[in-house]
N, C-alpha and C positions, 0 to 999 in steps of 0.2 A: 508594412506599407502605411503611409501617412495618408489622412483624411486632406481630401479637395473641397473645396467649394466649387458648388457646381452653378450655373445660369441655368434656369429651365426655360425654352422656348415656350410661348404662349401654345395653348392646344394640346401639349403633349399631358398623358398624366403618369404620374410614379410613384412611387413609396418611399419612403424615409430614405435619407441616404447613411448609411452605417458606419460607424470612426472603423479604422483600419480597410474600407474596401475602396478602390479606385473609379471615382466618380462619373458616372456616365453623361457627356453633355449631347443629346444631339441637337447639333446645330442644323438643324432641319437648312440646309441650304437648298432645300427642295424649295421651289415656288408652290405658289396655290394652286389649288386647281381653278384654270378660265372655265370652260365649259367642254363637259364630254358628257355624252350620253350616259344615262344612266344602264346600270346595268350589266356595261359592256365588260366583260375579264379578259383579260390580256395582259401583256407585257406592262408594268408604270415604266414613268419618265424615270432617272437615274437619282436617287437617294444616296444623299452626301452625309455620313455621320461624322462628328468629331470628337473630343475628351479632351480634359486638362491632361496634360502630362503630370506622372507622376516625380514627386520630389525623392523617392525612395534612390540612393545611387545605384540600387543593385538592380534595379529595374531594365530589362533590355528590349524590349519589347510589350504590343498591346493586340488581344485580338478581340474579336467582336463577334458575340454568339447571337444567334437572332433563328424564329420560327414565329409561327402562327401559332394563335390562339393561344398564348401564354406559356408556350414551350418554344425554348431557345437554345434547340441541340445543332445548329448549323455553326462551323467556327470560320470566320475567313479571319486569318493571320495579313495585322495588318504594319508587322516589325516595328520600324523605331518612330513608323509615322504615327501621328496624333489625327488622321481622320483614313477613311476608308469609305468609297462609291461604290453601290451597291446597283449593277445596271438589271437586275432578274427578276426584282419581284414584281408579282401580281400585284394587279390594282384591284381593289374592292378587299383585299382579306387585310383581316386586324395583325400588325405584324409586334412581335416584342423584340427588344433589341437590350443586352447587357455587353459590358466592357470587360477586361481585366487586364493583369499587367503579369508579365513573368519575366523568370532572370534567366540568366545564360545557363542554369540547369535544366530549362523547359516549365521549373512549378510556377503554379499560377495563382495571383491572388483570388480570393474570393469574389466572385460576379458584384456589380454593381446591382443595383434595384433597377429591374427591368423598366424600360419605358416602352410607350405603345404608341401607332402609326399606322393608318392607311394611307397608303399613297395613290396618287391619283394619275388619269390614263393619261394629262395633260398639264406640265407648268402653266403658270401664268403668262400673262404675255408684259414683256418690257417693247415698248417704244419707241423710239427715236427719231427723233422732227430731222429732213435734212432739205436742204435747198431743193424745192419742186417734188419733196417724195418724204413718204415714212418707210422705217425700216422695223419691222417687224421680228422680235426675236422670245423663239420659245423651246420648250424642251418634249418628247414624247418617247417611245421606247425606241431604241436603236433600230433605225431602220422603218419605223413608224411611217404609216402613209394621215394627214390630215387634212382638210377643207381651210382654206382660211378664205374667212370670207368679211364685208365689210356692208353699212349702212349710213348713208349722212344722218340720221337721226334713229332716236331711239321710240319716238311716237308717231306714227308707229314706227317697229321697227324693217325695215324692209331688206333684209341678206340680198348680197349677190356674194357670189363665188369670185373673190381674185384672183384662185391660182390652187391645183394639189397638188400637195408638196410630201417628199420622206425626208426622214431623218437621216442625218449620217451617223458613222460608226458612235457617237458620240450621245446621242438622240439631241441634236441640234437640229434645227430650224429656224432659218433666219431667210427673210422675203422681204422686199422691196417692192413699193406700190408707188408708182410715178404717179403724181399730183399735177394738176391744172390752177391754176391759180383762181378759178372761180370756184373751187372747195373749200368751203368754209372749214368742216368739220368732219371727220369720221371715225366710226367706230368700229372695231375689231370684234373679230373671234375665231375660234378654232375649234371643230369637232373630225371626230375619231370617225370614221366610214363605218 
């Protein structure tokens, strides 16, 4: 197997990446965490890992071994795709994640250099201004129940509740908040019950 160049997302940390093993990138296309209680374990929002594909031709496939606390004996086989979502894990524990690549005999290169991840009870929130209303979109564990709630300002800040909402099969969460044209301004967030 030929040596990748790897991107490492900001946050994440890892160890040297080794000539001959198959680069692990994760592209954390997880959001941040908005705001959840501290504390709480449960189910996270859905973690999206990726990886360069390897240049090797004999290469047919890629799986992704990943456990707590620096052990990474879980395999999920993720074939000839270059990313795999992860909808299970626990939120609060330290997860490690390595790659590999194998051929149409099943052998597998050697593990990439583990990277490390806790994932959170709750994505971030993305936004969107629409004529008379914001639309509200964020991610939690499948089937999740959370508060979205809102304040005109942030001094102080004063919550009300606009609406509880769950996730679908998917842990989406997307809400719409009809606006008055005398609101200048608002602010979001979202906690975990």
């Amino acid at each position: 197997m030929q040596s990748l160049t790897c991107r490492k997302p900001a946050g994440c940390r890892s160890g040297s990446f080794l000539p001959g093993r198959t680069s692990l990138l994760i592209a954390l296309t997880l959001f941040l965490l908005c705001i959840a209680r501290a504390g709480i374990a449960g189910v996270a929002c859905p973690c999206t890992l990726a990886w360069n594909s390897s240049l090797d031709p004999t290469v047919t496939g890629y799986a992704i071994y990943y456990g707590v606390n620096g052990t990474a004996n879980t395999r999920v086989n993720a074939g000839s795709a270059t990313q795999v979502t992860l909808n299970s894990l626990s939120t609060a524990s330290n997860y490690c994640f390595s790659v590999v690549a194998y051929n149409a005999a099943g052998m597998e290169s050697p593990r990439s250099a583990l990277m490390y991840y806790t994932p959170p009870a709750v994505s971030g929130l993305k936004l969107t201004r629409q004529a008379n209303a914001v639309s509200v979109h964020f991610q939690v564990a499948t089937n999740g129940t959370c508060h979205i709630q809102y304040t005109p300002t942030l001094s102080p800040a004063q919550w009300q509740t606009l609406t509880l909402a769950t996730a679908d099969a998917n842990g989406n969460i997307n809400v719409t908040d009809l606006l008055t044209n005398s609101v200048p301004s608002r602010f979001y967030r979202a906690t975990v019950p």
